[in-house]
C-alpha positions in Angstrom: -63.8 29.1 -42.1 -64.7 29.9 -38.3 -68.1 28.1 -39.0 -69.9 25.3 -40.5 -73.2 23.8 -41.5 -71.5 20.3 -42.0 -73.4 18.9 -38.6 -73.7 15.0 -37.9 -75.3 13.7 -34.1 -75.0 10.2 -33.4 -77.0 8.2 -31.1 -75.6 8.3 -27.3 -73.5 5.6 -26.3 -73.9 4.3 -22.7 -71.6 2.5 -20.4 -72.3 0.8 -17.5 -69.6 0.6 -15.1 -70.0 -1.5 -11.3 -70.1 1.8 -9.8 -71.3 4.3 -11.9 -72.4 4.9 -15.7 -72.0 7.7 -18.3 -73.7 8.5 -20.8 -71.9 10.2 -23.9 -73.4 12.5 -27.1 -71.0 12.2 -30.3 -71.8 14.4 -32.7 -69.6 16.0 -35.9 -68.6 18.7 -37.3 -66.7 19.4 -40.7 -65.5 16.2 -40.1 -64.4 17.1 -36.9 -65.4 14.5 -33.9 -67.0 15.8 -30.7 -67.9 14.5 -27.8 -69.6 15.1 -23.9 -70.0 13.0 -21.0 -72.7 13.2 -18.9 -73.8 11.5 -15.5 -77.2 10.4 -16.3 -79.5 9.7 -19.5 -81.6 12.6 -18.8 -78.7 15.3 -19.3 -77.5 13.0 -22.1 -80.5 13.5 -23.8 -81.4 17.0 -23.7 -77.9 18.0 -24.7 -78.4 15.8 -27.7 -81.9 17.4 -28.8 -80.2 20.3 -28.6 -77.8 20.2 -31.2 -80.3 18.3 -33.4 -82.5 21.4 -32.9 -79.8 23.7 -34.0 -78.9 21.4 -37.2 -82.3 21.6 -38.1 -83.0 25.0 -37.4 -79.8 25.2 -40.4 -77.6 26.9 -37.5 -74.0 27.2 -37.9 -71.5 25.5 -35.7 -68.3 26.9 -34.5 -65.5 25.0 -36.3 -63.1 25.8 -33.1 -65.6 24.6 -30.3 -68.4 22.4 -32.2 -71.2 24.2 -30.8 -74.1 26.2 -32.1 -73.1 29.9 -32.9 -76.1 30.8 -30.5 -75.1 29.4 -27.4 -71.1 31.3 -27.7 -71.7 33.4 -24.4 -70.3 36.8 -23.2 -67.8 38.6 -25.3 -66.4 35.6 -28.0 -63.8 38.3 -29.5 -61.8 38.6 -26.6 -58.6 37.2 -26.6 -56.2 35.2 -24.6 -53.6 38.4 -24.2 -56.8 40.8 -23.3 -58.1 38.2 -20.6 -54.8 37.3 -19.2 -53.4 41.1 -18.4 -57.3 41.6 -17.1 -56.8 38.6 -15.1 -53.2 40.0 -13.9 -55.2 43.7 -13.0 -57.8 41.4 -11.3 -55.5 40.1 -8.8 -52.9 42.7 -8.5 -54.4 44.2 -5.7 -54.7 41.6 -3.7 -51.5 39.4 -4.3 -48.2 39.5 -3.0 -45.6 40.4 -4.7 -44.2 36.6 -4.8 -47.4 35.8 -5.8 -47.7 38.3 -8.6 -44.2 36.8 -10.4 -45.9 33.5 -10.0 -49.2 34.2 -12.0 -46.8 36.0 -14.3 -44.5 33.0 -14.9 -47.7 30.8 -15.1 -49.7 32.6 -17.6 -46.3 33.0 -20.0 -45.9 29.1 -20.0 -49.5 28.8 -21.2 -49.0 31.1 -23.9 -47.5 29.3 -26.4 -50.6 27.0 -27.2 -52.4 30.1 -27.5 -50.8 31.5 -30.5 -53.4 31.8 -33.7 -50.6 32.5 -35.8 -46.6 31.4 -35.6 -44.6 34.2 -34.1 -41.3 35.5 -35.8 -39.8 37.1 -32.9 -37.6 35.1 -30.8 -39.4 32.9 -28.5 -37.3 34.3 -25.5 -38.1 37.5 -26.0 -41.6 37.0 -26.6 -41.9 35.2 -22.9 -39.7 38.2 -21.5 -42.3 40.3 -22.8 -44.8 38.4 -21.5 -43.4 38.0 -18.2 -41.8 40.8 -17.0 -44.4 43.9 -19.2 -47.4 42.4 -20.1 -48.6 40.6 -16.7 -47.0 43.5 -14.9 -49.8 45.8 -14.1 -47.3 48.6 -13.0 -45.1 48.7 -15.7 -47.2 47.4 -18.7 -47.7 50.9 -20.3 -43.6 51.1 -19.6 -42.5 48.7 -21.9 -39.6 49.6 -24.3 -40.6 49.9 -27.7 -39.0 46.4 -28.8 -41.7 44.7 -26.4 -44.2 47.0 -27.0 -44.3 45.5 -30.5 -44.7 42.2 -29.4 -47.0 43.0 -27.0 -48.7 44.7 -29.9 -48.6 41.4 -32.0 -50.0 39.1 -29.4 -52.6 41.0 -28.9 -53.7 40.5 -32.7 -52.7 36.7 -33.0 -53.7 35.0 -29.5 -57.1 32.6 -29.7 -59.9 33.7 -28.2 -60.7 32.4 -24.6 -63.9 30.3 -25.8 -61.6 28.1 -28.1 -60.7 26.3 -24.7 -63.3 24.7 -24.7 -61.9 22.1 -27.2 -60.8 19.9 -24.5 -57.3 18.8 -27.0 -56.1 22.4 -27.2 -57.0 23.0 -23.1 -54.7 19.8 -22.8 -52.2 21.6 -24.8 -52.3 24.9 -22.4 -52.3 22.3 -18.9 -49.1 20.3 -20.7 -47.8 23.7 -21.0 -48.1 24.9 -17.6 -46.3 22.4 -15.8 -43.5 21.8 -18.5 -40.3 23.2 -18.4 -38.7 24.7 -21.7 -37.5 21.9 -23.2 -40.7 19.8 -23.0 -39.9 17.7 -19.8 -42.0 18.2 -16.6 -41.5 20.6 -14.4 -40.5 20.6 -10.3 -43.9 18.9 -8.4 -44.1 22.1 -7.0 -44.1 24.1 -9.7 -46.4 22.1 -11.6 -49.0 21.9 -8.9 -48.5 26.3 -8.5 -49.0 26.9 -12.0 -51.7 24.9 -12.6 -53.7 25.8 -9.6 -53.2 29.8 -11.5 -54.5 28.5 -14.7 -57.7 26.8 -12.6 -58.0 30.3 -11.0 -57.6 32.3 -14.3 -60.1 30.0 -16.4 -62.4 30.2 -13.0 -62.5 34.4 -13.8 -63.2 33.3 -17.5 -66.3 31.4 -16.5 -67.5 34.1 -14.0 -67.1 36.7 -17.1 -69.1 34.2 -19.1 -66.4 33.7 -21.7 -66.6 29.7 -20.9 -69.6 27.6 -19.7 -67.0 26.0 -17.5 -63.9 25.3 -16.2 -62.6 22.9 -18.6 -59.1 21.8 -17.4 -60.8 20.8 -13.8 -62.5 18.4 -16.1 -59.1 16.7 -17.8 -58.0 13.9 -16.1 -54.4 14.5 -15.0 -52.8 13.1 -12.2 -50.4 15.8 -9.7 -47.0 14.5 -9.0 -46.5 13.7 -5.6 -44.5 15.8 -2.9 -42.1 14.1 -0.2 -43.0 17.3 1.8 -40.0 16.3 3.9 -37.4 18.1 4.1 -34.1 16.0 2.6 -32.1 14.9 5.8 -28.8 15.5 4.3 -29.1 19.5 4.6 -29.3 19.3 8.6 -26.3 20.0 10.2 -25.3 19.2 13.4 -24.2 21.8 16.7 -20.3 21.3 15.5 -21.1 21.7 12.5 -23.5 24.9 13.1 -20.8 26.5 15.1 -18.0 25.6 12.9 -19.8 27.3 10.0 -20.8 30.4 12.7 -17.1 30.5 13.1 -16.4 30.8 9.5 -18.8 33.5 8.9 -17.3 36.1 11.2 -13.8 35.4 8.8 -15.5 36.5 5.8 -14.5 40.1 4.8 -16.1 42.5 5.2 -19.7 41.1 5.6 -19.1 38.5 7.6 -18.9 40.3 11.4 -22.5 41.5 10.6 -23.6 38.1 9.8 -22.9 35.8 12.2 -25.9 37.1 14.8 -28.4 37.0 11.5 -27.5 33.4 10.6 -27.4 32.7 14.6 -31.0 33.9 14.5 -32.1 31.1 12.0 -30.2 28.4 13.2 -30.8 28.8 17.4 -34.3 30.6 17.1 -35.5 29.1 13.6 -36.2 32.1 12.2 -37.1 32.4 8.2 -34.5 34.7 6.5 -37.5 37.1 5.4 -38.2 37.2 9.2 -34.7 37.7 10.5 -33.7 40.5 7.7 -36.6 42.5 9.1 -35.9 42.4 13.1 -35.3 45.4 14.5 -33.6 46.3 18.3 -36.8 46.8 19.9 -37.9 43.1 18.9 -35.2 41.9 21.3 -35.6 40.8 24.6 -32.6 40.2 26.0 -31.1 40.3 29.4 -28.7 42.9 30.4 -29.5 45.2 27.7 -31.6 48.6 27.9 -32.3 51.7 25.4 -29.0 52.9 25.4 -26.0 50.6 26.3 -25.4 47.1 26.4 -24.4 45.9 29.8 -21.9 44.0 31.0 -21.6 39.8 30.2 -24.0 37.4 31.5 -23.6 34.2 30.3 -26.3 31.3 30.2 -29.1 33.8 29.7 -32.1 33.0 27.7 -33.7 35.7 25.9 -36.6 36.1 23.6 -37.3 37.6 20.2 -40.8 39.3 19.2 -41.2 39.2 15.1 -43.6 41.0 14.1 -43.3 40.9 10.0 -41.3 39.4 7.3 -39.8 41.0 4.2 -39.5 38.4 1.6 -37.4 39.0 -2.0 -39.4 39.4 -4.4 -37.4 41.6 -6.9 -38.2 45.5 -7.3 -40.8 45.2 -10.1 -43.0 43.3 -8.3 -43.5 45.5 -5.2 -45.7 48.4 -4.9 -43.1 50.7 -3.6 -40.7 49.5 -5.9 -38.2 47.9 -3.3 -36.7 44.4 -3.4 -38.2 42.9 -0.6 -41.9 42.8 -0.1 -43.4 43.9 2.6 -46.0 41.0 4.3 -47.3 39.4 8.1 -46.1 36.9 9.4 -46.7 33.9 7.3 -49.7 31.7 8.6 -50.8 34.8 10.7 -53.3 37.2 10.3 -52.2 40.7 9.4 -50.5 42.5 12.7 -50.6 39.0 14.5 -46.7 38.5 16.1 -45.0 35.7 17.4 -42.3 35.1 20.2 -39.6 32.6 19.8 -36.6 31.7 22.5 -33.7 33.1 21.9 -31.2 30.5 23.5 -28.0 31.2 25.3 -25.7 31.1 22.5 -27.9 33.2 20.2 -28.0 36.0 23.4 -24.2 36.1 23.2 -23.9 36.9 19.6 -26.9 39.6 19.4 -25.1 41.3 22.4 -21.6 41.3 21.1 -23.7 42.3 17.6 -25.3 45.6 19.2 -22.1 46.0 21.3 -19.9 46.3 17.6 -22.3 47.8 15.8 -24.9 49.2 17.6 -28.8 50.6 16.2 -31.6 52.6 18.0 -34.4 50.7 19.0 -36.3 51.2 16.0 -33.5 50.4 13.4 -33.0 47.1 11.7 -30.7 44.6 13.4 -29.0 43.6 10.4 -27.5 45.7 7.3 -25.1 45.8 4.8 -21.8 47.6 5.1 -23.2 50.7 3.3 -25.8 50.7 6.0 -28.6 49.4 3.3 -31.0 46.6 4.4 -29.5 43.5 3.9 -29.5 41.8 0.5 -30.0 38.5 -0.7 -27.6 38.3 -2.7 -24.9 39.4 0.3 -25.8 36.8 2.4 -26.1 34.1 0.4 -22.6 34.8 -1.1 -21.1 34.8 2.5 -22.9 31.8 3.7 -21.4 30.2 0.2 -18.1 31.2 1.1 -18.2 30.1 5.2 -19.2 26.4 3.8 -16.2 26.4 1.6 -14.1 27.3 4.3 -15.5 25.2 7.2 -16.9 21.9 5.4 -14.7 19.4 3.7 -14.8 19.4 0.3 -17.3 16.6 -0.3 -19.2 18.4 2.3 -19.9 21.4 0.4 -20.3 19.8 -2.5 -23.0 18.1 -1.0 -26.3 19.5 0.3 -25.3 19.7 3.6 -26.8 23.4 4.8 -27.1 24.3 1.0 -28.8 27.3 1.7 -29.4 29.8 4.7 -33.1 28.4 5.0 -31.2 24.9 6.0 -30.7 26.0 9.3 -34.1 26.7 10.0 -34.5 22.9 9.4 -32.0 21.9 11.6 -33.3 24.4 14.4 -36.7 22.5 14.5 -35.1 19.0 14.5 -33.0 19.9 16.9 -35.4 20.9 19.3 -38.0 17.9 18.1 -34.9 15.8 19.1 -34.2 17.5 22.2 -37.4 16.3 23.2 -39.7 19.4 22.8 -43.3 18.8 22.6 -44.0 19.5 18.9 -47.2 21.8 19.6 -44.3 24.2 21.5 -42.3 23.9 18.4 -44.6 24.6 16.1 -46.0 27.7 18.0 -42.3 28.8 17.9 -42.0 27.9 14.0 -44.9 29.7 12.9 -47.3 26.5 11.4 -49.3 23.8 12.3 -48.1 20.8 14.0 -49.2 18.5 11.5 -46.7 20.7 8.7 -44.3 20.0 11.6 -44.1 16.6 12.0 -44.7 15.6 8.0 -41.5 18.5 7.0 -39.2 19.1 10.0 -39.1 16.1 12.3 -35.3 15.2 10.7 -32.8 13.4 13.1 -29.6 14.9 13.5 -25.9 13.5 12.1 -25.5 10.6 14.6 -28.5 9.8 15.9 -28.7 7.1 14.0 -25.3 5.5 15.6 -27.9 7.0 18.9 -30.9 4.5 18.0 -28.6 1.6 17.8 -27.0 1.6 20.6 -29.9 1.9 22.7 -31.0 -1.2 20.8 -28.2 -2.8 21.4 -28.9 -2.3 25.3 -32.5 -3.2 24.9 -31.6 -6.4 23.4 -28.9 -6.9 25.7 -30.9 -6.3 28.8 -33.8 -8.9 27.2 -31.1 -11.7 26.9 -29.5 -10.7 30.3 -32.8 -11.7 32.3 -33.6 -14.7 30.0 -30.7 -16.2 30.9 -31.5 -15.5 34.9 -35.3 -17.1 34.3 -35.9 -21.0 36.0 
């Protein structure tokens, strides 16, 4: 039965703690315990002669939410599945396209708990459907007909929205959220993403009046904490940066193409999303104009203007259907640029790269060998294959420049180390100074062996003049 006339209120209980009291109305219903925490006696006690209004007006209760029938808001009928793809169609618009696969992969995890019946299709094709149809407003009227009937299904068996307001079955949808498959917690950082999009979703629910209130910002939970430091092990060292440079330009038949894009993120600490959308006219090198590059000139600074970034984000996520988004600068506002040096080094290999395989100033810099923008997956499958080559194999099987994005980090420490006043940095990297010096200020391989020996001579010189003292 959805309601009940079995109604019990109990006196409020008060507890006095050194800083602070509560005061908290138990009531019952179909032997089912209730209860709501207030601040003060006042609130306590009008929320109390409530209910006992109701119960002896001969009211009926909601079995699922313990509450007078009268005082269920909005539109109770509405589901789970019709609020979340409303919520999805809410923020569409607005979201990135990285942005739009994490709602997605949020709102799937909290599914499960929102079930009113068990499901007989497999579980992993009900979260595909979920995932990749359902909280896609592009393609959800696309969906082949094998998740069209799941989609059909869930939108017959999912709870309504207002049944969150039994704070043991919003508990359920938060343990949800931030748990991976098999029941174990997931990654701080995904746990704090998706639970910040449920907040956000069940934040729309109150503002549609399906809930009173946000009722996981009132669980107590506790966020796992972030180093927000990136792990020292990943930062190379200049050897070790041009020994795996090196080893790029030997990979066939990629690997010529790539060496200027990965010199890009290691010399100029460039993000790959940045560096896969530079373009000629971006460049401002020495020696080179509109039509030719000039003859050597070595030692030369240059500079590079970015003016966008292109993060992967897979096809169906992006409004023109392409794999990589298109998006400002991060941190910036939209058409906002930034310069960044463009050392020596990093001038050599963009000239030799426009001098073998040239582009007109509006082209990209880099592409794949069938003259395509440049993939993910091609340069993260060269860069794989450079660190086998040019590491030792405990090396690569370490996390020593793991990933592409590694040599951004060792970029920025290598330039905090060189002695670069972090505000300059930061103004190159594209964030705030603090975000500088709690992520990127890593010391180098050896500069450890550095730190001592200076030491060493510190301590050395103390006992030198000790000795000379009367």
């Amino acid at each position: 039965m959805d309601t009940t006339y079995d109604v019990r209120v109990y006196k409020t209980e008060v507890y006095r703690g050194k800083r602070t009291s509560s005061h908290t109305v138990r009531w019952k219903t179909a032997q089912r315990a209730w209860r709501r925490t207030f601040r003060n006696a006042a609130q306590a006690d009008v929320f109390r002669a409530e209910l006992l209004a109701a119960a002896r007006k001969g009211e009926a209760f909601k079995v699922a939410t313990g509450e007078p029938v009268s005082w269920q808001r909005g539109d109770p009928g509405m589901t789970w599945y019709e609020f979340t793809c409303a919520y999805v169609d809410m923020k569409w618009k607005v979201a990135s396209a990285k942005y739009r696969r994490a709602i997605a992969q949020a709102l799937t995890s909290a599914a499960p708990p929102m079930l009113a019946a068990a499901s007989q299709h497999d579980s992993r094709d009900l979260r595909s459907a979920l995932a990749n149809w359902a909280y896609n407003t592009r393609h959800r009227d696309q969906a082949p007909e094998d998740a069209a009937d799941i989609l059909s299904w869930l939108r017959d068996n999912t709870r309504p929205v207002s049944d969150l307001v039994d704070a043991a079955l919003s508990r359920r949808v938060l343990e949800a959220v931030t748990s991976r498959l098999d029941g174990t917690r997931a990654a701080p950082t995904s746990v704090r993403r998706n639970r910040a999009v449920l907040i956000n979703a069940l934040d729309y629910a109150v503002e549609l009046s399906l809930l009173d209130k946000n009722p996981v910002k009132h669980l107590k939970w506790r966020a796992p904490k972030l180093t927000g430091e990136v792990d020292r092990r990943v930062v190379i060292n200049p050897a070790q940066a041009r020994a795996l440079l090196t080893a790029v330009r030997a990979q066939r038949p990629s690997g010529p193409r790539l060496v200027a894009f990965f010199g890009v993120l290691y010399y100029s600490g460039l993000r790959p999303e940045e560096a896969v959308c530079l373009r000629r006219r971006d460049l401002l090198l020495p020696g080179i104009d509109d039509n030719q590059v000039t003859g050597a000139l070595s030692g030369q600074w240059g500079e590079l203007h970015l003016r966008a970034a292109r993060p992967d984000a897979g096809k169906q996520w992006t409004d023109d259907g392409s794999g990589r988004d298109k998006r400002g600068l991060k941190h910036r506002a939209e058409g906002e640029s930034r310069r960044v040096p463009c050392p020596p080094p990093l001038t050599e290999l963009l000239r030799e790269h426009l001098a073998e395989f040239g582009c007109q100033s509006t082209d990209l810099l880099f592409r794949g060998t069938q003259g395509r923008p440049l993939a993910t997956v091609t340069y993260r499958r060269v860069w794989d294959r450079a660190r086998q080559s040019a590491l030792t194999r405990e090396e690569y099987g370490s996390l020593l420049a793991l990933r592409p994005y590694d040599l951004r980090h060792a970029c920025l420490s290598t330039w905090l180390n060189a002695g670069v006043a972090p505000t300059q940095v930061a103004e190159w990297a594209g964030h705030s100074v603090e975000v500088l010096l709690r992520v990127y200020a890593k010391r180098l391989e050896g500069q450890d062996e550095i730190a001592r020996c200076r030491i060493t001579i510190a301590l050395a010189v103390g006992d030198e003049r000790a000795s000379r003292s009367p």
